[in-house]
DRENDO-1510 file (C-alpha; in Angstrom, 1 decimal, always signed):
<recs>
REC; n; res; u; v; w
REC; 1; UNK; +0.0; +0.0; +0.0 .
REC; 2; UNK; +1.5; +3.5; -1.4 .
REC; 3; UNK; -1.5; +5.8; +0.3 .
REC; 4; UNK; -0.4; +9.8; -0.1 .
REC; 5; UNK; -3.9; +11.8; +1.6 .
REC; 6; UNK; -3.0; +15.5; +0.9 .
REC; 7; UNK; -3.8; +18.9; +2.6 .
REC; 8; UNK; -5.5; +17.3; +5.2 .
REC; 9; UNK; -5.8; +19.0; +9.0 .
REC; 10; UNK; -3.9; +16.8; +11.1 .
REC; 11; UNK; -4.8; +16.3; +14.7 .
REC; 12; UNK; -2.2; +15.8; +17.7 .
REC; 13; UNK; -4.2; +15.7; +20.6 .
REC; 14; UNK; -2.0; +14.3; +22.9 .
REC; 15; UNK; -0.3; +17.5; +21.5 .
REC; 16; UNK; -3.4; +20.3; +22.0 .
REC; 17; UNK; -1.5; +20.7; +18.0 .
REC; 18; UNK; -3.1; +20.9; +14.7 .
REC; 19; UNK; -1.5; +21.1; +11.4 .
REC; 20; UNK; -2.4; +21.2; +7.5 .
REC; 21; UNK; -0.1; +18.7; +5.6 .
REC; 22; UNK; +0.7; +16.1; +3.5 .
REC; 23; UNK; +0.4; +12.4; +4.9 .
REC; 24; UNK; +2.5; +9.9; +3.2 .
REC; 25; UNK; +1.8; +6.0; +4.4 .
REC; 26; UNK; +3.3; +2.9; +2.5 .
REC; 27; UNK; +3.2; -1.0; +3.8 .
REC; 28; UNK; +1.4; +0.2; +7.1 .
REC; 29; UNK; +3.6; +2.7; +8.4 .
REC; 30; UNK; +3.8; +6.7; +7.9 .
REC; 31; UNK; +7.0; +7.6; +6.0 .
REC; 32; UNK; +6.5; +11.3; +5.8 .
REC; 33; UNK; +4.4; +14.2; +7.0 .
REC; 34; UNK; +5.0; +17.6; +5.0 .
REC; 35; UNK; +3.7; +20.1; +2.4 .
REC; 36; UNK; +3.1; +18.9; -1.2 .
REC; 37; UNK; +5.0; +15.9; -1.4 .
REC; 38; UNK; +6.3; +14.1; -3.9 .
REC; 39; UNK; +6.2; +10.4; -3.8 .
REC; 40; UNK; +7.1; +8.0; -7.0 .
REC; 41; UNK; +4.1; +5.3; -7.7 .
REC; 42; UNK; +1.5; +6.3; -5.5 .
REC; 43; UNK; -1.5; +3.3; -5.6 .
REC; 44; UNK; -4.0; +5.9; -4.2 .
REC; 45; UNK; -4.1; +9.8; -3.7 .
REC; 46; UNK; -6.9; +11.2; -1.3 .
REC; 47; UNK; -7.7; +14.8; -1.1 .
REC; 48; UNK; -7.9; +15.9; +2.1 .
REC; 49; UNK; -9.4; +19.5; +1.7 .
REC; 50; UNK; -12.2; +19.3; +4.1 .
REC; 51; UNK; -10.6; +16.6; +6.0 .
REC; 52; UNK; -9.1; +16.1; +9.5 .
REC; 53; UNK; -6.8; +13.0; +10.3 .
REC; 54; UNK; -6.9; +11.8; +14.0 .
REC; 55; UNK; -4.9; +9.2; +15.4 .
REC; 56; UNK; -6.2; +6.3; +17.7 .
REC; 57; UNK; -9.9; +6.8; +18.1 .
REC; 58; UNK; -11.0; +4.6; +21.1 .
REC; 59; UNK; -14.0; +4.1; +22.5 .
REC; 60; UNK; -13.8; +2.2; +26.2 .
REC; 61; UNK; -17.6; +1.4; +27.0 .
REC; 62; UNK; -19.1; -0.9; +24.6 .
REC; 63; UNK; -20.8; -3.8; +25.1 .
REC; 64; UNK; -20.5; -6.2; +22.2 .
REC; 65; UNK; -23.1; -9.1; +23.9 .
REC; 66; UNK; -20.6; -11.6; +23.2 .
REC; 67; UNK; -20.7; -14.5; +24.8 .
REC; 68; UNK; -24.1; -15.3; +25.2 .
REC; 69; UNK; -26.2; -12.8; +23.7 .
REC; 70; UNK; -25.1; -13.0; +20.0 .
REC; 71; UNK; -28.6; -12.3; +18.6 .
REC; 72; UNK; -27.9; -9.1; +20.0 .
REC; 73; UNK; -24.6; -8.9; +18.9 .
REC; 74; UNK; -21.1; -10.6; +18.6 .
REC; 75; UNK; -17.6; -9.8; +17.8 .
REC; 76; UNK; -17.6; -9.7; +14.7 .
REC; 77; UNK; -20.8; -7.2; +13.8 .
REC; 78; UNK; -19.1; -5.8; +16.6 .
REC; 79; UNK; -16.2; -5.0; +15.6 .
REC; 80; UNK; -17.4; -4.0; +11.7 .
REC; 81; UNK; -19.7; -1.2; +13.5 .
REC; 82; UNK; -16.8; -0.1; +15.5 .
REC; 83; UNK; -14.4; +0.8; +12.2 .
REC; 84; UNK; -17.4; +2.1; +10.8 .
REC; 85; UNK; -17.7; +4.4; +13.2 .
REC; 86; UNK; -14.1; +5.5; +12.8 .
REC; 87; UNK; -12.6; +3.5; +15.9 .
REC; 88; UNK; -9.3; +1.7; +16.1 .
REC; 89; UNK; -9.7; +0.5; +19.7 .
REC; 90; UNK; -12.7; -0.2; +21.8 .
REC; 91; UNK; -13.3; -1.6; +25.6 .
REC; 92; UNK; -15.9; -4.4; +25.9 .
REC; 93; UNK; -18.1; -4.6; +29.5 .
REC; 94; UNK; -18.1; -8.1; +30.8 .
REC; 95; UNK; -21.8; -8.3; +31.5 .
REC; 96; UNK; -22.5; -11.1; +28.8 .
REC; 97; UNK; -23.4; -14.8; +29.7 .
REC; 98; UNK; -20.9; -15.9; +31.1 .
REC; 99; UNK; -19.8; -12.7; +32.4 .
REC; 100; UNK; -16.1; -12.0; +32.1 .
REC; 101; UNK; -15.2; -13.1; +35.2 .
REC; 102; UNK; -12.0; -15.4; +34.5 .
REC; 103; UNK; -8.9; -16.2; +32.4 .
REC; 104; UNK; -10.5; -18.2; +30.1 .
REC; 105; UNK; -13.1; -15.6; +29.2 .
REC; 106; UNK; -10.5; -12.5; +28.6 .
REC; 107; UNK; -8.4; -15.2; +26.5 .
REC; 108; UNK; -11.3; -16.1; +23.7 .
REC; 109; UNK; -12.0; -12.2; +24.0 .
REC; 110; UNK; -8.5; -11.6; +22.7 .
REC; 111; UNK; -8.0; -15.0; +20.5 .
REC; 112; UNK; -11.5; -13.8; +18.6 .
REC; 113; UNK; -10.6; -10.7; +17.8 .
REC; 114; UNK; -7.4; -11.1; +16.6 .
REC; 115; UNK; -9.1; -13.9; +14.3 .
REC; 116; UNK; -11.4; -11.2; +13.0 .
REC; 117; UNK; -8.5; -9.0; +12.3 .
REC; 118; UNK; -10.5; -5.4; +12.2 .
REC; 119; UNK; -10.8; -3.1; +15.7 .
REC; 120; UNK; -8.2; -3.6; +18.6 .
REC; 121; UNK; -10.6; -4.7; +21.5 .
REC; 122; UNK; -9.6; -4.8; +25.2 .
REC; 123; UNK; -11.6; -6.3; +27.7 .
REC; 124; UNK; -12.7; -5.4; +31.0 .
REC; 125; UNK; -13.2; -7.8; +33.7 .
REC; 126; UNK; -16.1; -8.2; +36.1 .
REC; 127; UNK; -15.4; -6.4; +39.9 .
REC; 128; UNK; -17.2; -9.4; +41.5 .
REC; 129; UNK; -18.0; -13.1; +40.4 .
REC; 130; UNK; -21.0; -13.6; +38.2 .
REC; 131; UNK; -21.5; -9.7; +39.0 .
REC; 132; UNK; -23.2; -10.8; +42.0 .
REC; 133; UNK; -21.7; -7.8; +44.1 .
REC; 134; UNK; -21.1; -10.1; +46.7 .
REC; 135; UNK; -17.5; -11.9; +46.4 .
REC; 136; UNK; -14.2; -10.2; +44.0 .
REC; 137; UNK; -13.1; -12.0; +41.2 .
REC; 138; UNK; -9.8; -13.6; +40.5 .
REC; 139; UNK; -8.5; -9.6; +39.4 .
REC; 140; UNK; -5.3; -10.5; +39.7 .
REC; 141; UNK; -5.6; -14.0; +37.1 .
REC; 142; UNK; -7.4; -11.5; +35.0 .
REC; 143; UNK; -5.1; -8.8; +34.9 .
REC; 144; UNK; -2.1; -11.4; +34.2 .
REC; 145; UNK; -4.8; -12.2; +30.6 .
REC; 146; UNK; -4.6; -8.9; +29.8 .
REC; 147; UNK; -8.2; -6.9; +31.3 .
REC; 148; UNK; -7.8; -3.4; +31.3 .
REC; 149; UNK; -9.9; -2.4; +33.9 .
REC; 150; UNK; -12.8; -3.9; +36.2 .
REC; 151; UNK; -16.2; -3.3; +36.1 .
REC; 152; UNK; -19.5; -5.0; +37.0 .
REC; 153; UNK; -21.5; -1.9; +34.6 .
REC; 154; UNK; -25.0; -2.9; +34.0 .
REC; 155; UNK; -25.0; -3.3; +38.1 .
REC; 156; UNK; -23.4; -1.1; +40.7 .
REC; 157; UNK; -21.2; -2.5; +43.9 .
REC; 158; UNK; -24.0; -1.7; +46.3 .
REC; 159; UNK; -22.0; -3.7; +49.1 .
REC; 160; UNK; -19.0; -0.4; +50.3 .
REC; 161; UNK; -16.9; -2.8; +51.7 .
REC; 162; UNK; -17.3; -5.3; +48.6 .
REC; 163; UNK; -16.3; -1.6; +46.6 .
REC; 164; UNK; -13.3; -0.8; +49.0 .
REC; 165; UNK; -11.3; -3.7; +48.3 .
REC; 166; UNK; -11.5; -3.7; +44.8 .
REC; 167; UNK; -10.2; -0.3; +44.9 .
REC; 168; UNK; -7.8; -1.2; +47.4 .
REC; 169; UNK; -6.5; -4.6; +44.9 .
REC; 170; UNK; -6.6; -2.8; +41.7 .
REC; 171; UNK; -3.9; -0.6; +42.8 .
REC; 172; UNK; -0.7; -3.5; +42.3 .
REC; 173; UNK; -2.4; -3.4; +38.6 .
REC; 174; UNK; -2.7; +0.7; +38.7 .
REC; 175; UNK; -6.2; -0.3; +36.6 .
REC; 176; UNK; -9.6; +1.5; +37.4 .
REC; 177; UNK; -12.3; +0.3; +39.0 .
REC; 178; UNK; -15.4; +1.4; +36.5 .
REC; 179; UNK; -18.8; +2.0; +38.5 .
REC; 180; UNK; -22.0; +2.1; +36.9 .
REC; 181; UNK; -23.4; +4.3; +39.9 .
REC; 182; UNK; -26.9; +3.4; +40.3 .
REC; 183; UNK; -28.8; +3.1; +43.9 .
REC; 184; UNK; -30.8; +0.0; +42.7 .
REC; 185; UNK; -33.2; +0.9; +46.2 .
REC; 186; UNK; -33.9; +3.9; +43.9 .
REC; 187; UNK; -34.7; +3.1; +40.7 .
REC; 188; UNK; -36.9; -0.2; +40.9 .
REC; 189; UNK; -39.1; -0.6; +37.9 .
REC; 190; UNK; -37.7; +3.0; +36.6 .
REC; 191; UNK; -37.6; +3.4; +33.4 .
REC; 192; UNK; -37.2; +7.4; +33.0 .
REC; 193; UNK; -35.9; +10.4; +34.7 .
REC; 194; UNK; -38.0; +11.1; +38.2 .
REC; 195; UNK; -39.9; +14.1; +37.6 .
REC; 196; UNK; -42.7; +16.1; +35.7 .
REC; 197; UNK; -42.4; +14.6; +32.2 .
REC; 198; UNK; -42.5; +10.5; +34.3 .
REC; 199; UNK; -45.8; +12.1; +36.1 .
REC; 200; UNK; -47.3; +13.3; +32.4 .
REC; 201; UNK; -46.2; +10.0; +31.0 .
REC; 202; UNK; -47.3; +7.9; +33.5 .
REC; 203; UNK; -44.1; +5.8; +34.2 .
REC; 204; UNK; -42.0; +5.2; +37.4 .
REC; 205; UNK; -38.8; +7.3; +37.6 .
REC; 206; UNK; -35.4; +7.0; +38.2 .
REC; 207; UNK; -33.8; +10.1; +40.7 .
REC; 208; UNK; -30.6; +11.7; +40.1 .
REC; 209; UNK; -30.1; +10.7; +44.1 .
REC; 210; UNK; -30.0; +7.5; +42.5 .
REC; 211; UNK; -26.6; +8.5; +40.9 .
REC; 212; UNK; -25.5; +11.1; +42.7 .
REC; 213; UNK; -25.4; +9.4; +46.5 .
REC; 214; UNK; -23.0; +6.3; +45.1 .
REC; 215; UNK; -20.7; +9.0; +43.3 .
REC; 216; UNK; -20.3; +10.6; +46.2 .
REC; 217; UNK; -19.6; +7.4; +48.0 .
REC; 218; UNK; -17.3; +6.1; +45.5 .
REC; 219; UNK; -15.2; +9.2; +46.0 .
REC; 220; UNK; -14.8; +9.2; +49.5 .
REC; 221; UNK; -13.4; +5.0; +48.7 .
REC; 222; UNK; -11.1; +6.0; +46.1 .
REC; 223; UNK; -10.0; +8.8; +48.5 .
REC; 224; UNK; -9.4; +6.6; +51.5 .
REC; 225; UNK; -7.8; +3.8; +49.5 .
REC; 226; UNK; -6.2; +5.7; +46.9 .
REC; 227; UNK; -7.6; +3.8; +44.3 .
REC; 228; UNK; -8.0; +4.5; +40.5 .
REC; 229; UNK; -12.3; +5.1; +40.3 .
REC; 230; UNK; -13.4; +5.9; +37.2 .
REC; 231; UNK; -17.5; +7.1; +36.8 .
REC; 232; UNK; -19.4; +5.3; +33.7 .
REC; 233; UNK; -21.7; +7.5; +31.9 .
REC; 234; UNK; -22.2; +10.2; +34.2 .
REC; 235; UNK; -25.8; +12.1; +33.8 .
REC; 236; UNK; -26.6; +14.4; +36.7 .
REC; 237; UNK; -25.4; +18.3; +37.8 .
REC; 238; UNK; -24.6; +16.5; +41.2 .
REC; 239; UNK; -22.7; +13.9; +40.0 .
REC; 240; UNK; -20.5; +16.6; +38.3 .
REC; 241; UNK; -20.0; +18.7; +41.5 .
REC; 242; UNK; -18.5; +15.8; +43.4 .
REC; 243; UNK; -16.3; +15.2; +40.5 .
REC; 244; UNK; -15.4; +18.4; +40.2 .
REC; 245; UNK; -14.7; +18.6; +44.0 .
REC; 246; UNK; -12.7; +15.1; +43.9 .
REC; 247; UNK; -10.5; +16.6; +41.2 .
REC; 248; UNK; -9.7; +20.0; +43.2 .
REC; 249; UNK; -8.2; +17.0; +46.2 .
REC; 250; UNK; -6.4; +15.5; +44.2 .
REC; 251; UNK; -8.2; +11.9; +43.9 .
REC; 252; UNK; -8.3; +9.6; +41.4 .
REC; 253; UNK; -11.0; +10.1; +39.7 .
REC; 254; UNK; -12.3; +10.4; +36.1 .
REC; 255; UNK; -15.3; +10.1; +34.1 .
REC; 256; UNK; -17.7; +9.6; +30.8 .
REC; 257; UNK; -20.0; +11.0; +29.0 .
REC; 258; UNK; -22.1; +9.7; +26.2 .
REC; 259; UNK; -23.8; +11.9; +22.5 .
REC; 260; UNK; -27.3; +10.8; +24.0 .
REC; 261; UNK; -27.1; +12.3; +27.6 .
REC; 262; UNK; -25.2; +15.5; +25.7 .
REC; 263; UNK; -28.1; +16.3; +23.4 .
REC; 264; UNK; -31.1; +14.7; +24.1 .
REC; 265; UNK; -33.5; +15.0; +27.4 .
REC; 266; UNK; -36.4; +13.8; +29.0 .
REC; 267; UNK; -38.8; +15.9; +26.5 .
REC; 268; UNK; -37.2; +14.0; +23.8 .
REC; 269; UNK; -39.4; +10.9; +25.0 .
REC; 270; UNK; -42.3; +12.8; +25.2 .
REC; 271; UNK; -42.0; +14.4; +21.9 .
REC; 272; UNK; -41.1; +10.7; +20.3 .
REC; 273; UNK; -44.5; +9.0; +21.7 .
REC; 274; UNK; -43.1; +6.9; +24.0 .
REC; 275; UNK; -40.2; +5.6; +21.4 .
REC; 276; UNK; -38.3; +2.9; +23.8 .
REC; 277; UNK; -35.1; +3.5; +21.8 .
REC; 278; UNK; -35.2; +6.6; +23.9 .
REC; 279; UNK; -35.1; +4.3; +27.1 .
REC; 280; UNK; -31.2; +4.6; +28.2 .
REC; 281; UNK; -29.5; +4.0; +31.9 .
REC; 282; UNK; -29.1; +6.4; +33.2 .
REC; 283; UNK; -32.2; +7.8; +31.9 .
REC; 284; UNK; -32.3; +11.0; +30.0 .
REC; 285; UNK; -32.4; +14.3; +32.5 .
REC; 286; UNK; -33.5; +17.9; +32.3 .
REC; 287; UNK; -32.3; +20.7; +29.9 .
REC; 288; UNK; -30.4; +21.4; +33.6 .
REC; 289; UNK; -28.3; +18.7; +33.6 .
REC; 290; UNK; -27.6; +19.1; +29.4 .
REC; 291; UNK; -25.8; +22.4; +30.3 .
REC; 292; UNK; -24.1; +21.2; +33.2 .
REC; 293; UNK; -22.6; +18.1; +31.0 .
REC; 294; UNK; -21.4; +20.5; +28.0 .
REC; 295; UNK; -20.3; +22.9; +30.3 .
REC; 296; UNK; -18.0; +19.9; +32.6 .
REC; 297; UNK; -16.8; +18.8; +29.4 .
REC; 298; UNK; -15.1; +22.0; +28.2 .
REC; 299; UNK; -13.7; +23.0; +31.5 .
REC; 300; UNK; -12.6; +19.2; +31.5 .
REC; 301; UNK; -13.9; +18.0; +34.1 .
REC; 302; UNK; -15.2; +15.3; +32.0 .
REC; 303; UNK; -12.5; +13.1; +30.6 .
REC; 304; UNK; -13.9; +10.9; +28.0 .
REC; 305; UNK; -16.7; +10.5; +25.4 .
REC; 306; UNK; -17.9; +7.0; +25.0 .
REC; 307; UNK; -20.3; +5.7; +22.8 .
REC; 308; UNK; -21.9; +3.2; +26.0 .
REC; 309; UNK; -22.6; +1.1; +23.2 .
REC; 310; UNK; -26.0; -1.1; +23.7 .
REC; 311; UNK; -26.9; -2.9; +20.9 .
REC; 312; UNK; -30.7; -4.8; +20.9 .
REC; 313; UNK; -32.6; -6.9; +18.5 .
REC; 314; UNK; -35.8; -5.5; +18.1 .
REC; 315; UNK; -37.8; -7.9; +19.9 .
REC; 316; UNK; -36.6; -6.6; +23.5 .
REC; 317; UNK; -36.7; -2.9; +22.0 .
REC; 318; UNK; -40.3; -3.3; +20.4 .
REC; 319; UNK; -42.5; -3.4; +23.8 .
REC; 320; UNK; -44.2; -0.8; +25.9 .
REC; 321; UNK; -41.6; +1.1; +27.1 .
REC; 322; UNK; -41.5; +0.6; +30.8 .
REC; 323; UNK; -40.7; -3.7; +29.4 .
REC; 324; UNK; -38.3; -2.3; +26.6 .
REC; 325; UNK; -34.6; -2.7; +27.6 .
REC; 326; UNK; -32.6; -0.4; +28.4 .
REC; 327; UNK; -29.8; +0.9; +25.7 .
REC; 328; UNK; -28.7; +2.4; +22.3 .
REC; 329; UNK; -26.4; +1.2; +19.4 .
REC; 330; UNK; -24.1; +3.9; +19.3 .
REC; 331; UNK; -20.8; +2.8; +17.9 .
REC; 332; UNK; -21.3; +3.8; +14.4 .
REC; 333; UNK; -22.8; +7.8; +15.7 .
REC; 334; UNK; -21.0; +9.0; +17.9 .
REC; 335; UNK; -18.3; +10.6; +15.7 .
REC; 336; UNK; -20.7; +12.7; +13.5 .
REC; 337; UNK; -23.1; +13.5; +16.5 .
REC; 338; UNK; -20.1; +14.7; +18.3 .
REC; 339; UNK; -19.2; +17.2; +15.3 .
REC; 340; UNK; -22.2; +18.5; +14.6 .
REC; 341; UNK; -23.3; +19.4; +18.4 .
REC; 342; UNK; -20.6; +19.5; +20.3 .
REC; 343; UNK; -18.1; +21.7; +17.1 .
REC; 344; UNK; -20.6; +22.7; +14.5 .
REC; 345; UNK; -23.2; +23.8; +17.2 .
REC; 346; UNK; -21.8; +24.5; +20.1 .
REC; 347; UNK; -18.6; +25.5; +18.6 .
REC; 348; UNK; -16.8; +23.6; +20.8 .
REC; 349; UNK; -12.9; +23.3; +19.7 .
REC; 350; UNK; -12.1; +20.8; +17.4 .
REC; 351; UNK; -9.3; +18.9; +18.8 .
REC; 352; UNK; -10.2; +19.5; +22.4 .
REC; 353; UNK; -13.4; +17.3; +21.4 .
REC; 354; UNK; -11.8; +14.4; +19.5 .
REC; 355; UNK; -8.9; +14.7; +22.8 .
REC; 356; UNK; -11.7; +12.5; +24.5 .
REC; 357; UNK; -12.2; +10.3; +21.9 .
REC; 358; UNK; -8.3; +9.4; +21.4 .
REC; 359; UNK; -5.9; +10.3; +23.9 .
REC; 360; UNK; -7.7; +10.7; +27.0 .
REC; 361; UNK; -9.7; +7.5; +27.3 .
REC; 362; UNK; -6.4; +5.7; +25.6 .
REC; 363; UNK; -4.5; +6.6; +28.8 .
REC; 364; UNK; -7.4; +6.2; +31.6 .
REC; 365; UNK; -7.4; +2.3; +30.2 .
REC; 366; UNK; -3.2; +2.1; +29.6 .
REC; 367; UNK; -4.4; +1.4; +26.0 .
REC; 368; UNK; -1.7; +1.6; +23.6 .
REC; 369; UNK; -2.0; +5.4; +21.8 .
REC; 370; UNK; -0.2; +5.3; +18.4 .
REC; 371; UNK; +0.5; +9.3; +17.0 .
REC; 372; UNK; +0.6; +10.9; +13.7 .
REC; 373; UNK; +4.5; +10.6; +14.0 .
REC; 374; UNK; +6.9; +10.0; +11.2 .
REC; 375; UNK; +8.0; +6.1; +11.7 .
REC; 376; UNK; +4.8; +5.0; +13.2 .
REC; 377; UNK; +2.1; +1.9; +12.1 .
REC; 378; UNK; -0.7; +4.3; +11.0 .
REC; 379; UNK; -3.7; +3.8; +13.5 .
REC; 380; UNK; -5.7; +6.5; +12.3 .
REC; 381; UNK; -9.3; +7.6; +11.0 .
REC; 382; UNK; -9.7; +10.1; +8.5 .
REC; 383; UNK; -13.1; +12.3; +8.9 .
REC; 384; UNK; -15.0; +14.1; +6.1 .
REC; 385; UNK; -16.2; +17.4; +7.4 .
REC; 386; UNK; -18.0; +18.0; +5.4 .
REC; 387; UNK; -20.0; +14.5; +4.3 .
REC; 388; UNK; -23.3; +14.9; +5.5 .
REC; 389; UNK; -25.9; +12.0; +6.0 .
REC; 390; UNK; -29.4; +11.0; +7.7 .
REC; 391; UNK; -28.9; +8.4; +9.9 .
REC; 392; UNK; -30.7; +5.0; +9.0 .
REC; 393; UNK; -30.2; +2.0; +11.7 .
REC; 394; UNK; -30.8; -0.1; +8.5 .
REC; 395; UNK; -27.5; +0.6; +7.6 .
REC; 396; UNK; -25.3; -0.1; +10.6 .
REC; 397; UNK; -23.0; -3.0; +10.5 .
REC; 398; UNK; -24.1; -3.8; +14.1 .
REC; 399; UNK; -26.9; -5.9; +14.5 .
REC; 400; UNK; -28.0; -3.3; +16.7 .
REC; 401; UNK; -30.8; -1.1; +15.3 .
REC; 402; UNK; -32.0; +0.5; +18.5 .
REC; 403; UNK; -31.1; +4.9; +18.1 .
REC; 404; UNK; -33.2; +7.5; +18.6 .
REC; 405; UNK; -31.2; +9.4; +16.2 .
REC; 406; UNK; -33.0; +7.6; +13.3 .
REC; 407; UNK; -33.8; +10.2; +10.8 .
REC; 408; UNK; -31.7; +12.6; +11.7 .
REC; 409; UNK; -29.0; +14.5; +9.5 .
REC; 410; UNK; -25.5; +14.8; +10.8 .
REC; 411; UNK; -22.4; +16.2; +9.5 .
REC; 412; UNK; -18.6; +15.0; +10.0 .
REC; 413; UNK; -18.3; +11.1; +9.1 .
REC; 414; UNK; -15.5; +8.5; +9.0 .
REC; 415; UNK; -14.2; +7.8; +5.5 .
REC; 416; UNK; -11.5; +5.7; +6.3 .
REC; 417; UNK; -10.3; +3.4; +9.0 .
REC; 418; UNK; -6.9; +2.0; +9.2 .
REC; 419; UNK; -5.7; -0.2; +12.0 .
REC; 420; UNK; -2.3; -1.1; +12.6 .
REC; 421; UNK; -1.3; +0.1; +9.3 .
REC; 422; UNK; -4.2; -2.2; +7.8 .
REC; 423; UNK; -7.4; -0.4; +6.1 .
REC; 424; UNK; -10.4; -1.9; +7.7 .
REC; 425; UNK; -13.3; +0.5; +6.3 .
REC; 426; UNK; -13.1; +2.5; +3.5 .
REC; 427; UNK; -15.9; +4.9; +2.0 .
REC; 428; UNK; -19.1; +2.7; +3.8 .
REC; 429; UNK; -18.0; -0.6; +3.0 .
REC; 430; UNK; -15.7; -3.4; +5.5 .
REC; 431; UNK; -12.3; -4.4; +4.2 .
REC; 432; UNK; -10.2; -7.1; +5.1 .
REC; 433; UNK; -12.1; -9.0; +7.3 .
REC; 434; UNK; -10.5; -12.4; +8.0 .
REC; 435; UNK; -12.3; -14.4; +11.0 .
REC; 436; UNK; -16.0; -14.1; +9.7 .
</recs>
């Protein structure tokens, strides 16, 4: 492969750096970076104008159903949606059947994917066994496979002292302990944000104090253990104020957050007629909470944008929507949502933006990062700008259908996906698969 993409806008985030050049990549690895270069038997030229290049897109909350819930989805669709959606890397929660709660299960992770030969997927191993809450998992066995991180998401750690040693254990691996913070006492039978628009709907609600209470808690653990905590889809106003506080003492904590939470609300399920792909956990909040999420996220106190990837088969989507399950397939919009609200709306920077789609949650999970550096393997995605598109759920590689952005026209869409110097997705269609 002799690839030259010119006059593209190159993005360094772990730089803050942007630059318009030239991109020269042959047999996998980048051989130059300049201004108009010259290269001898080129196989492809792309032009870049209206183009941005960013390195190591990595999404590190997606669930990919595999094993034991491949109707929903499996590795493979998995992993097709995820280079679709312009990501190199991806994190997998363990809350499949069986959960990934040993050796064993982290191995065929790994051994599968590699067979596939598209995405880079990491695992993340279950806190406790089975995700009961009530006894830790072999973390250490599970470390030495290769998890990055430890999570029972789907469930919270109700049991503190359950929470504590985790945090406490995790440390000799310097891997966070990911909390889906829920108060399960709270939100029995919820199925949408507690308040007006659940009274006018007629469904049960799920409180903020439902989130908020076991942030708060899991601050004060990772403060008395020093511990690695990091918060899974945060939703709430509070749950940012004790983030932000934990930050200002120094404690190690980071968070998420996903498109949906970012730009849709409560209202939106109101205004859809009850649509249950609008039915997400955490629920959506109040215009409040929106502001308080964009604001936290370009003062950085949020760290990462994650897709929280929840892919259904329409039978447990298509049902009244306090039986619908909860979740959206998210892998393959994120990227364009992210442009066109977060940069084209809210005129958000740029590069500060795609920082928490690359570098940031790269180094919360000690994934490997790969820059646009002279020498490297390319790992890169190459966005069009300017390619705008209505989504259509018909058309995602995941067997996923489930978005409540059906319909709706976005701006800023992957082009190209090359992993480890190898292009997976090029111009809407997969390439190279191996392990179908």
């Amino acid at each position: 492969m002799k690839l030259l993409i010119r006059n593209a806008l190159l993005i360094h985030p772990e730089k803050d750096f942007e630059e318009k050049k030239d991109i020269f990549i042959e047999n996998g690895i980048i051989k130059d970076i300049g201004e108009n270069l010259k290269i001898d038997d080129l196989q492809e030229i792309i032009d870049g104008e209206g183009k941005i290049i960013v390195p190591s897109l990595t999404d590190i909350h997606t669930h990919l159903r595999e094993p034991g819930f491949e109707w929903k989805e499996n590795l493979l669709s998995g992993s097709m949606s995820a280079v679709a959606g312009g990501f190199t890397s991806i994190a997998c929660m363990p809350n499949t059947s069986p959960p990934l709660d040993q050796r064993s299960s982290i191995e065929y992770i790994y051994k599968r994917s590699q067979e596939i030969g598209l995405v880079n997927i990491y695992p993340i191993g279950t806190i406790t066994k089975e995700r009961e809450g009530k006894e830790l998992s072999e973390m250490g066995d599970m470390y030495s496979a290769g998890v990055v991180g430890f999570s029972d998401d789907g469930d919270c750690v109700m049991n503190s002292e359950i929470l504590r040693c985790a945090l406490e254990y995790s440390k000799m691996f310097n891997t966070p302990i990911i909390e889906h913070c829920e108060d399960t006492n709270l939100t029995q039978e919820g199925s949408i944000n507690w308040g007006k628009t659940a009274t006018i709907l007629g469904l049960k609600g799920m409180p903020w104090t439902a989130e908020a209470s076991i942030v708060a808690r899991d601050i004060f653990l990772a403060q008395l253990t020093g511990g690695k905590l990091h918060i899974a889809h945060v939703s709430c106003w509070q749950s940012i104020e004790m983030i932000k506080w934990a930050k200002k003492y120094g404690i190690k904590v980071t968070c998420e957050v996903t498109p949906h939470h970012l730009i849709l609300t409560e209202d939106y399920v109101k205004e859809t007629n009850y649509d249950p792909d609008t039915k997400v956990n955490p629920p959506l909040r109040t215009k409040e909470d929106q502001e308080a999420l964009w604001k936290a996220l370009e003062e950085d106190i949020i760290d990462a944008i994650v897709s929280d990837h929840a892919p259904h088969h329409q039978d447990d989507k298509l049902k009244e929507y306090n039986l619908a399950e909860f979740g959206i397939s998210g892998l393959e919009t994120i990227i364009p949502l992210i442009i066109t609200y977060g940069h084209l709306s809210r005129k958000l920077n740029l590069s500060k933006l795609l920082k928490k789609i690359s570098y940031n949650p790269s180094k919360i999970l000690n994934i490997p990062y790969i820059p646009l550096e002279k020498g490297n393997i390319a790992n890169l995605t190459v966005i069009d700008l300017k390619k705008e598109k209505v989504v259509n759920p018909l058309e995602f590689f995941s067997k996923g259908k489930n978005t409540p952005f059906k319909g709706w026209r976005l701006r800023g869409w992957p082009v190209l996906t090359i992993v480890k110097g190898k292009i997976v997705f090029k111009e809407g269609k997969i390439i190279n698969v191996q392990g179908i």
